[in-house]
DSSP file (Angstrom, degrees, kcal/mol; ACC not computed):
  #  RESIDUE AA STRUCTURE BP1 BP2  ACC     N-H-->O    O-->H-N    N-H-->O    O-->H-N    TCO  KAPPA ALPHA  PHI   PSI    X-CA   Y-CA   Z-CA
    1    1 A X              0   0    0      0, 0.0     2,-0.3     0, 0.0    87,-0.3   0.000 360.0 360.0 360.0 142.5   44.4  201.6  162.6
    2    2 A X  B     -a   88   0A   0     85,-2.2    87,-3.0     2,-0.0     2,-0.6  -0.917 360.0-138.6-124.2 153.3   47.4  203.6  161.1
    3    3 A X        -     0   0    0     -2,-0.3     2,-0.4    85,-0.2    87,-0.1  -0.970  37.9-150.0 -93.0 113.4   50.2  202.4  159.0
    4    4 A X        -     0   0    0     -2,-0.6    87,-2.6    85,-0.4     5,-0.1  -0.889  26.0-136.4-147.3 161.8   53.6  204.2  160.1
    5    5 A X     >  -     0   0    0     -2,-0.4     4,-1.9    85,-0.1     5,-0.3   0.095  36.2-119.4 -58.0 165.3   56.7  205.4  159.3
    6    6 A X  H  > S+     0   0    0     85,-0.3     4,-1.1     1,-0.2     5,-0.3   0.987 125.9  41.6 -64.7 -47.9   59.7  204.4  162.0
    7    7 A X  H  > S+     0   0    0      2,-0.2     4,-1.5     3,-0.2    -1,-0.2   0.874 112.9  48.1 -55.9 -28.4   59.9  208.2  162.3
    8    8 A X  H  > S+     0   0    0      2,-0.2     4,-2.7     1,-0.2    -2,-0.2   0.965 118.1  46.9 -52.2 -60.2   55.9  208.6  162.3
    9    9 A X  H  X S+     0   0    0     -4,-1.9     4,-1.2     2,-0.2     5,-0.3   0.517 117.9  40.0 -73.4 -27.5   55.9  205.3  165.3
   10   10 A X  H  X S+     0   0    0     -4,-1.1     4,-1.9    -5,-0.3    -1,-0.2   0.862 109.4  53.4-113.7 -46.9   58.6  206.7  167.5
   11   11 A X  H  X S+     0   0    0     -4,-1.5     4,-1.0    -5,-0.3    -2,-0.2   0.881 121.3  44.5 -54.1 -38.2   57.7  210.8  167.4
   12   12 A X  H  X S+     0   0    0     -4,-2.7     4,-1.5     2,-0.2     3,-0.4   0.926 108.4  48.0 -59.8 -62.9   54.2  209.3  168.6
   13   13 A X  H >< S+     0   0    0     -4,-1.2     3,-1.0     1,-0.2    -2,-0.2   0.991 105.3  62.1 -63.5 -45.2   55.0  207.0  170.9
   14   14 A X  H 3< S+     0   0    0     -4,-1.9    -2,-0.2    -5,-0.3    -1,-0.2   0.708 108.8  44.0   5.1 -75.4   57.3  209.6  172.6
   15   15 A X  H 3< S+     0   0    0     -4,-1.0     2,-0.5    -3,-0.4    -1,-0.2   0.394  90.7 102.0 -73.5 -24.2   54.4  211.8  173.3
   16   16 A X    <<  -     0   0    0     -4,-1.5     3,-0.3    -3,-1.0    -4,-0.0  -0.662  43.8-176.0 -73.7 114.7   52.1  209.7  174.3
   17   17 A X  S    S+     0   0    0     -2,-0.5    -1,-0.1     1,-0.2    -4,-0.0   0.722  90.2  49.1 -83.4  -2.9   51.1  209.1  177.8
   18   18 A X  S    S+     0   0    0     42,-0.0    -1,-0.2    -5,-0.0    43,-0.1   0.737  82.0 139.7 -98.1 -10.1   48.5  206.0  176.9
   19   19 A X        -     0   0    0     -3,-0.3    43,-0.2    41,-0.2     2,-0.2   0.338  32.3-175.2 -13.3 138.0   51.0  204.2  174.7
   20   20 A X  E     -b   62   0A   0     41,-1.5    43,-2.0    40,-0.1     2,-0.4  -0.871  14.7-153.5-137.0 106.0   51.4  200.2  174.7
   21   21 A X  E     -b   63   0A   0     16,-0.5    18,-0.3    41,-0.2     2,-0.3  -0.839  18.2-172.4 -87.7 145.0   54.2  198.9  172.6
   22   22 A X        -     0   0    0     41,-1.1     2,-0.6    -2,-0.4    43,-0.3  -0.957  13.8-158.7-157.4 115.4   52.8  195.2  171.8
   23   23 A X  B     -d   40   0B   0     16,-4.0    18,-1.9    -2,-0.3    43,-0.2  -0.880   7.2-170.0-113.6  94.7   55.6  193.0  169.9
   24   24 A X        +     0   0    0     41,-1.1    19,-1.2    -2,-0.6    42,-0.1   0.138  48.1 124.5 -80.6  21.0   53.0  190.0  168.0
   25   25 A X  S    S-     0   0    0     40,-0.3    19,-0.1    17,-0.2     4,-0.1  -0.105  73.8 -86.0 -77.5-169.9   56.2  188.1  167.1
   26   26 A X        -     0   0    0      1,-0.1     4,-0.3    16,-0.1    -1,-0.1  -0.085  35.8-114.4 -74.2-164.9   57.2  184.5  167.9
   27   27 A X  S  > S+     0   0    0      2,-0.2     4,-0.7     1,-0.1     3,-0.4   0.859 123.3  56.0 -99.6 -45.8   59.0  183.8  171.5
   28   28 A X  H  > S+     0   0    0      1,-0.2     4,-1.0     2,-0.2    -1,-0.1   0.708 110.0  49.2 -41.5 -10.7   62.3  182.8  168.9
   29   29 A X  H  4 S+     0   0    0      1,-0.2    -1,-0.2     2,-0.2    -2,-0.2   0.840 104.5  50.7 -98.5 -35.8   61.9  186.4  167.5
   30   30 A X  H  4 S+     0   0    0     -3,-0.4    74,-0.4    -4,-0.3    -2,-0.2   0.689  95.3  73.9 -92.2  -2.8   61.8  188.2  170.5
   31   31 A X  H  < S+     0   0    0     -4,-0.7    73,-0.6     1,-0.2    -1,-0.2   0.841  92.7  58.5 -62.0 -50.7   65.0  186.4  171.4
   32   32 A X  S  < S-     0   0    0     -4,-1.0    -1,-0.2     1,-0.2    -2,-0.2   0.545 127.7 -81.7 -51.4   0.7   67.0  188.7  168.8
   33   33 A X        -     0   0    0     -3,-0.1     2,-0.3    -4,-0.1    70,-0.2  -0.288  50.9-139.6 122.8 135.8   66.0  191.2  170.4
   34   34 A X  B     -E  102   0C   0     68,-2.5    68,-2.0    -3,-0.1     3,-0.1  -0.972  40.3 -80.8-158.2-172.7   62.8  193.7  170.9
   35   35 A X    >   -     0   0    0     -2,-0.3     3,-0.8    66,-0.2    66,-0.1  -0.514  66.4-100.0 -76.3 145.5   61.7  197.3  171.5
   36   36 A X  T 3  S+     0   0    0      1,-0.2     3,-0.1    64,-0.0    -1,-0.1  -0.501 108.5  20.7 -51.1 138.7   62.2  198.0  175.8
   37   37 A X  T 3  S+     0   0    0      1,-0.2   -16,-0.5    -2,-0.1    -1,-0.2   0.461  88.3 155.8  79.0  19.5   59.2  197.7  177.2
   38   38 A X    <   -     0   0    0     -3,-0.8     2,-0.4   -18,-0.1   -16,-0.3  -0.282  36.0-138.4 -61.6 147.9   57.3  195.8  174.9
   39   39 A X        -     0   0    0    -18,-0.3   -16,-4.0    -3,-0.1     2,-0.5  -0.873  22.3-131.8-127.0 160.2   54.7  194.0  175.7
   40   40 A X  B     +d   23   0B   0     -2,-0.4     2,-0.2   -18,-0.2   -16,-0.2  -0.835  35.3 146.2-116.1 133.0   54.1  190.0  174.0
   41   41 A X        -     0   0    0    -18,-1.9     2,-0.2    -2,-0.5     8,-0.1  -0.696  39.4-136.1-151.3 101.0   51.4  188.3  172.4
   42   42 A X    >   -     0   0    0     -2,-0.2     3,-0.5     1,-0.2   -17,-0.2  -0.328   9.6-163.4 -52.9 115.6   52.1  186.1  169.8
   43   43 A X  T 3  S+     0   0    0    -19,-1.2     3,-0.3     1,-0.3    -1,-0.2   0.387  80.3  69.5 -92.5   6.4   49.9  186.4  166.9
   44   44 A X  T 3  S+     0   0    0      1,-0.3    -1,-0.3   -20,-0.1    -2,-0.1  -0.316  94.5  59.5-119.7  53.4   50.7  182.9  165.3
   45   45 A X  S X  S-     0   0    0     -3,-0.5     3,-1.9    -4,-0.1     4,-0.5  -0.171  77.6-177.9-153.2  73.0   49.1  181.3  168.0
   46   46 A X  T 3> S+     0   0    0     -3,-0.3     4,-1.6     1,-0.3     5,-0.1   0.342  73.1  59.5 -64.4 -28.8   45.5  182.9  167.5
   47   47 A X  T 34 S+     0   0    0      2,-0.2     4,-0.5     1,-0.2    -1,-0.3   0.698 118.8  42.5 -98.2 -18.6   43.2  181.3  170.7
   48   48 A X  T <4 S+     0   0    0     -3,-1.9     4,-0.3     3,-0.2    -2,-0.2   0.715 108.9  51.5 -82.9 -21.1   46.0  183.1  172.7
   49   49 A X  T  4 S+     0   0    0     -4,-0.5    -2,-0.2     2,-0.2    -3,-0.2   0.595 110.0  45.0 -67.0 -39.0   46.4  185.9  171.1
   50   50 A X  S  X S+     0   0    0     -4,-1.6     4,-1.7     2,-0.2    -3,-0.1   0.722 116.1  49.4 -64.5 -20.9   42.4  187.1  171.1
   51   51 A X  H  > S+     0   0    0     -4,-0.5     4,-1.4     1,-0.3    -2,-0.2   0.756 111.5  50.4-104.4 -11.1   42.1  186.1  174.8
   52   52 A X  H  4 S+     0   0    0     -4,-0.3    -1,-0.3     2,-0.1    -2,-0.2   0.588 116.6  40.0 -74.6  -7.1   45.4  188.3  175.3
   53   53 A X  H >4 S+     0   0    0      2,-0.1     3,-3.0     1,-0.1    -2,-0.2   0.920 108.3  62.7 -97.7 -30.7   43.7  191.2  173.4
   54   54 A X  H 3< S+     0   0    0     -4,-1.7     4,-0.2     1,-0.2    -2,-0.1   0.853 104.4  46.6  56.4 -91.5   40.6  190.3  175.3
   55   55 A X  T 3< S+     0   0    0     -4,-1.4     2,-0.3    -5,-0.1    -1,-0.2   0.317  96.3 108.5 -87.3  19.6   42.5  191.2  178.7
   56   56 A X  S <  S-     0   0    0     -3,-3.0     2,-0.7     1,-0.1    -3,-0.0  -0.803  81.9-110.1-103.4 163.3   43.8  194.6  177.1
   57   57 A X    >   -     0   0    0     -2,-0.3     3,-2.3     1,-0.1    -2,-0.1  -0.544  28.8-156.9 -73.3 105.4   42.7  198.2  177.9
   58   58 A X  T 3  S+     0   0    0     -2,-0.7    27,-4.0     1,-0.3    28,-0.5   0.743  87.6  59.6 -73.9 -17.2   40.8  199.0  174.6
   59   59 A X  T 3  S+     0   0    0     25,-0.1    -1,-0.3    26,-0.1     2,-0.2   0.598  81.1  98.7 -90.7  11.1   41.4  202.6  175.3
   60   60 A X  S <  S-     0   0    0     -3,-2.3     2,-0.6     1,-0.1    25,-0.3  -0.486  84.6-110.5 -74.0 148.5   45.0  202.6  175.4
   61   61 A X        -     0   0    0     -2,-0.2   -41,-1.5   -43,-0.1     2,-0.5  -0.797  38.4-151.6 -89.6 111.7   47.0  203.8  172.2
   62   62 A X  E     -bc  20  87A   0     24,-2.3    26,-1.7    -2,-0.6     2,-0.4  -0.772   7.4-161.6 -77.8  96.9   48.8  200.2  170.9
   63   63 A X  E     -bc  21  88A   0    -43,-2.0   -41,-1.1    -2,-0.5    26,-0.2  -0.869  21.6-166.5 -80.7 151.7   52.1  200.6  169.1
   64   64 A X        +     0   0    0     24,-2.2     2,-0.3    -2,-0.4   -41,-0.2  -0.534  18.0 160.4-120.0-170.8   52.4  197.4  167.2
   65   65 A X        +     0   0    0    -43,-0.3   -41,-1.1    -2,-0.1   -40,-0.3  -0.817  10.5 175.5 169.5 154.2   55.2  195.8  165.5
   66   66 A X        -     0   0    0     24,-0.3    28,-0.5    -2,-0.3    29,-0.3  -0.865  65.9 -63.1-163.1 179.7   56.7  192.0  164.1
   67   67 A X  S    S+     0   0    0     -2,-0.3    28,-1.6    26,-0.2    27,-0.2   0.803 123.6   3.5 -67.4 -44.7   59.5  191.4  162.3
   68   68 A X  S    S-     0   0    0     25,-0.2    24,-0.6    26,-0.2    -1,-0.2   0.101 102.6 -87.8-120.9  26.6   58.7  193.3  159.2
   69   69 A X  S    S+     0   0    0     -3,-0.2    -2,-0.1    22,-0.2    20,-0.0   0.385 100.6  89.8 103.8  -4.9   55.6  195.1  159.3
   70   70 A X  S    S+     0   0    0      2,-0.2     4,-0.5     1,-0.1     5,-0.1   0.948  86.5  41.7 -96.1 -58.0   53.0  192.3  157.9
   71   71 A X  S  > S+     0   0    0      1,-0.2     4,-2.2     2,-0.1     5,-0.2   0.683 117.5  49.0 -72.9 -11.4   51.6  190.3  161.0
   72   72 A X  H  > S+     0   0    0     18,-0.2     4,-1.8     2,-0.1    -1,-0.2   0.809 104.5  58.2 -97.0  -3.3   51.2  193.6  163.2
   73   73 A X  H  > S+     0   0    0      2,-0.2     4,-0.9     3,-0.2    -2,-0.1   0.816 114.7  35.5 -53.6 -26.9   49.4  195.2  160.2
   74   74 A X  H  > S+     0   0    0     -4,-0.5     4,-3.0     2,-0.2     5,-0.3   0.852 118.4  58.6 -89.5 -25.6   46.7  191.8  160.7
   75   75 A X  H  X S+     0   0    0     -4,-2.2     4,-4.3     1,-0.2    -2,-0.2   0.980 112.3  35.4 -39.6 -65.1   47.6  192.5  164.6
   76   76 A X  H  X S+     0   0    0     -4,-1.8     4,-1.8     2,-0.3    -1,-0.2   0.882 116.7  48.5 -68.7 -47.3   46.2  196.2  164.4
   77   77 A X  H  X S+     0   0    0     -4,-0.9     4,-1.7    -5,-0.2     5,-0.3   0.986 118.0  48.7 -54.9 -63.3   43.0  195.6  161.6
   78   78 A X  H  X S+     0   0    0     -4,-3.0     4,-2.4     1,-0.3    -2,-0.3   0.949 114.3  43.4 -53.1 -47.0   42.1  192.2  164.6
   79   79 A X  H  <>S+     0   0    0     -4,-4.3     5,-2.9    -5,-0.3    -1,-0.3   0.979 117.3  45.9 -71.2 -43.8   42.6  195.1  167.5
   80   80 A X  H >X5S+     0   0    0     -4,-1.8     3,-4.1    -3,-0.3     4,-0.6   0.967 117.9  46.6 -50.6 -80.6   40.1  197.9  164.9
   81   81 A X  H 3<5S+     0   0    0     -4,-1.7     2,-0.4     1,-0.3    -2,-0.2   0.843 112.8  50.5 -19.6 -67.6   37.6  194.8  164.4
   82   82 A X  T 3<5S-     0   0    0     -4,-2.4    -1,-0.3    -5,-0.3    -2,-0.2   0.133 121.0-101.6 -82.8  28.6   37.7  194.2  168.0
   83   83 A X  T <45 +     0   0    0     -3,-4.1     2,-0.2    -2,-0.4    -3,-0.2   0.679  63.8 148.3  71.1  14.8   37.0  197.8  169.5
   84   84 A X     << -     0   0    0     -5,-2.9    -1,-0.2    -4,-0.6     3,-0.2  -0.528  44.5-140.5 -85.0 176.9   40.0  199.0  170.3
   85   85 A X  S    S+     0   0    0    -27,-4.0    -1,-0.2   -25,-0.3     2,-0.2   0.501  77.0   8.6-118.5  11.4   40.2  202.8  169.9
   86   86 A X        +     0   0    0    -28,-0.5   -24,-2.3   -26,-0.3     2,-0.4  -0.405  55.5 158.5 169.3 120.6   43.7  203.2  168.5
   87   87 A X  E     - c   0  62A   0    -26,-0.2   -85,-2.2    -3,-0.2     2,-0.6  -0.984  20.1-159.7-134.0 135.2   46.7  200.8  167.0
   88   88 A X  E     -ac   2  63A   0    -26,-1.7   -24,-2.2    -2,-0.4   -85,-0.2  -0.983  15.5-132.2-156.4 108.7   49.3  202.0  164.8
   89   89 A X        -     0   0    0    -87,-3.0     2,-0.8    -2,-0.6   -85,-0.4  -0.314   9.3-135.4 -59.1 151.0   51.1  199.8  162.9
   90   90 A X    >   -     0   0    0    -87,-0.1     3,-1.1    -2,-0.1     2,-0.4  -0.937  30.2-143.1-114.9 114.5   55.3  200.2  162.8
   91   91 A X  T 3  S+     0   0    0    -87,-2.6   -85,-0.3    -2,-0.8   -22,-0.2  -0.550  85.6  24.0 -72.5 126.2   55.6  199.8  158.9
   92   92 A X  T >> S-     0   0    0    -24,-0.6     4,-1.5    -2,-0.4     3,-0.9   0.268  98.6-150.8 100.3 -27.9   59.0  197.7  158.4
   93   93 A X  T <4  -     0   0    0     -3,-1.1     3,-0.3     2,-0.2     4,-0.3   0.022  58.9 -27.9  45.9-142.0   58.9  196.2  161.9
   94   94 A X  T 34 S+     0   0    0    -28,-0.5    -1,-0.2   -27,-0.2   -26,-0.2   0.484 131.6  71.8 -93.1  12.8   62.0  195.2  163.8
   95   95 A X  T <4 S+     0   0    0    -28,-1.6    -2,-0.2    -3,-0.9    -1,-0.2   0.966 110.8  33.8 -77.0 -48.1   63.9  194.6  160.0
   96   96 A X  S  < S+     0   0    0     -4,-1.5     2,-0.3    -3,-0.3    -2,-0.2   0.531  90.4 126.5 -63.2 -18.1   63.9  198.5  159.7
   97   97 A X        +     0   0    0     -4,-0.3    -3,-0.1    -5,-0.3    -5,-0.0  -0.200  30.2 177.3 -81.7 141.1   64.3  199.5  163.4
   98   98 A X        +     0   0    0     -2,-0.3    -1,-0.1     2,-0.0     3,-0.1   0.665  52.3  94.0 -99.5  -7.2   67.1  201.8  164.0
   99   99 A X  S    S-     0   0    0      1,-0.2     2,-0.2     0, 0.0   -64,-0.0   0.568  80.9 -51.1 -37.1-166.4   66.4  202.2  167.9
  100  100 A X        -     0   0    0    -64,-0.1    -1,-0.2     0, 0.0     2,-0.2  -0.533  52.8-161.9 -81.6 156.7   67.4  200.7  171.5
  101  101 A X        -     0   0    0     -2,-0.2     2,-0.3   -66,-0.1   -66,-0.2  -0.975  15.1-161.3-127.0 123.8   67.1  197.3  171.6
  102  102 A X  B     -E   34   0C   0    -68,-2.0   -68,-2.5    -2,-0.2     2,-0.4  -0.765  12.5-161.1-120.9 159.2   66.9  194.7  174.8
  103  103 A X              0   0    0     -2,-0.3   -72,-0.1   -70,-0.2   -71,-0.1  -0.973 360.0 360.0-137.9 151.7   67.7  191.1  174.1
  104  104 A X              0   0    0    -73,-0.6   -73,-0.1    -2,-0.4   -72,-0.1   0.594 360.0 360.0-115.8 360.0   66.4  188.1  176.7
C-alpha cells in the first residue's frame, strides 16, 4: 500500500496497463460525481465490501480513493491484509481532485 499525491495517483495510473480505479464511497457520494471509470464498492457496508474484494483480481494495480483520503487509506491496508499485490491510496480523495469528473 502506498499513500499518494494527486500528481503521484494520476502520473501512475496513466502508465499503467493493470490499473483498477475503485471508488469505496457511499452510493450518495458517488452521485456528486466520481473518477470515469471507476469501479464501486462501498466500504461502509463491510460484509459487501470483503466479498466485492473477494471477487477482485489480486494482481491488478488498485487506485483507490473516498471523499478525502481516510476510508480508501483503511480500503488499501484491508486490500495489503488481504493479498492483494498493489493499492495506492489517492491522498485527499475526491475533496482535492482537480480531474474529469462523470456524474450519474
Amino acid at each position: 500500500m502506498a499513500d499518494l499525491t494527486q500528481e503521484e495517483w494520476r502520473a501512475r495510473l496513466e502508465k499503467d496497463d493493470k490499473a483498477v480505479i475503485l471508488d469505496v464511497r457511499t452510493q450518495e457520494e458517488i452521485e456528486e460525481g466520481s473518477i470515469p471509470g471507476a469501479e464501486h464498492l462501498d466500504i461502509y457496508k463491510p460484509q459487501e465490501f470483503l466479498e466485492g474484494l473477494d471477487a477482485l483480481d489480486k494482481s491488478a494495480h488498485y487506485y483507490v480513493y473516498c471523499r478525502s483520503g481516510n476510508r480508501s487509506g483503511q480500503a488499501c491496508a484491508l486490500m495489503t491484509a488481504r493479498g492483494f499485490s498493489s493499492a495506492y491510496n489517492l491522498m485527499g480523495g475526491m475533496n482535492e481532485w482537480e480531474g474529469e469528473v462523470t456524474y450519474n
